[in-house]
C-alpha positions in Angstrom: 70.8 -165.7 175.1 70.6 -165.3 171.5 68.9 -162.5 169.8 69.9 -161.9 166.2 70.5 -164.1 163.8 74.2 -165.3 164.6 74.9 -168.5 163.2 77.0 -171.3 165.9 80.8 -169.2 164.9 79.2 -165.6 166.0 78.2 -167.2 169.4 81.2 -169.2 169.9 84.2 -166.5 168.4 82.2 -163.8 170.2 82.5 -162.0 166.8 81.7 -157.7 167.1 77.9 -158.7 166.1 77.8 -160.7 169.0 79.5 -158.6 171.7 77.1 -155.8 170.4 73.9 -158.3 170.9 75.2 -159.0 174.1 75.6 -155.8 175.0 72.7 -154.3 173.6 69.8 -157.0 174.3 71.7 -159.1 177.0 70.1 -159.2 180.8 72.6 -159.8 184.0 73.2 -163.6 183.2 74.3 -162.3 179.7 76.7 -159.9 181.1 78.0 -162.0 183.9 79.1 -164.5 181.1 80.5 -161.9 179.0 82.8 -161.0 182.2 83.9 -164.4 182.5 85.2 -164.5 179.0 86.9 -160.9 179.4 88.4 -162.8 182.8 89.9 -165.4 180.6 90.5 -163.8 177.8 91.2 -160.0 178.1 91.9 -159.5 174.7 87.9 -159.3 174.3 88.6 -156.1 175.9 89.3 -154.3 172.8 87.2 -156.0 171.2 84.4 -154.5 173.5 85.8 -151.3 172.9 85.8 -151.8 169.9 81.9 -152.2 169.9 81.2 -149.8 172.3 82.6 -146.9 170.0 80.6 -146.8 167.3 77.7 -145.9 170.5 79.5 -143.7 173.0 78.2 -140.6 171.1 75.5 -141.0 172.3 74.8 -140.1 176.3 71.6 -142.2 176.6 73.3 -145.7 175.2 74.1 -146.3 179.4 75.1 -149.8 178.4 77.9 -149.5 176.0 79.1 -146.4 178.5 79.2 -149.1 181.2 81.2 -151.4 179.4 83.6 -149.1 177.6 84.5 -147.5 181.3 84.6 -151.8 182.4 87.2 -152.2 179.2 89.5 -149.1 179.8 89.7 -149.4 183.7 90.4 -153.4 183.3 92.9 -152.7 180.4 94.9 -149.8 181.9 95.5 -152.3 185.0 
């Protein structure tokens, strides 16, 4: 699913724009493929934390809460 304007590198690289689209606008199919990528690669997990705290301020932003708890649980194992 692609939202913003992220040109073919954003998408592939999962740049911090990306992750945040996916975050933000993304529906379960979105997430479940985001998952898969942290499986392979869990250095997205920082990346993800990365994203998520610039929004954790705020208590209603349930999403990035989600998937900042998902990157410190998965990263302290």
């Amino acid at each position: 699913m692609i939202h913003r304007h992220l040109n073919a590198d954003h998408r592939k690289q999962l740049s911090l724009a990306a992750i945040d689209d996916l975050i933000a606008r993304g529906k379960r199919k979105d997430w479940e493929k985001l998952r898969l990528v942290v499986l392979r690669r869990p250095v997205m997990l920082k990346k993800i934390q990365q994203v998520c705290r610039a929004h954790i301020t705020d208590p209603y932003a349930q999403r990035y809460h989600f998937w900042m708890n998902y990157a410190k649980t998965h990263l302290a194992a």
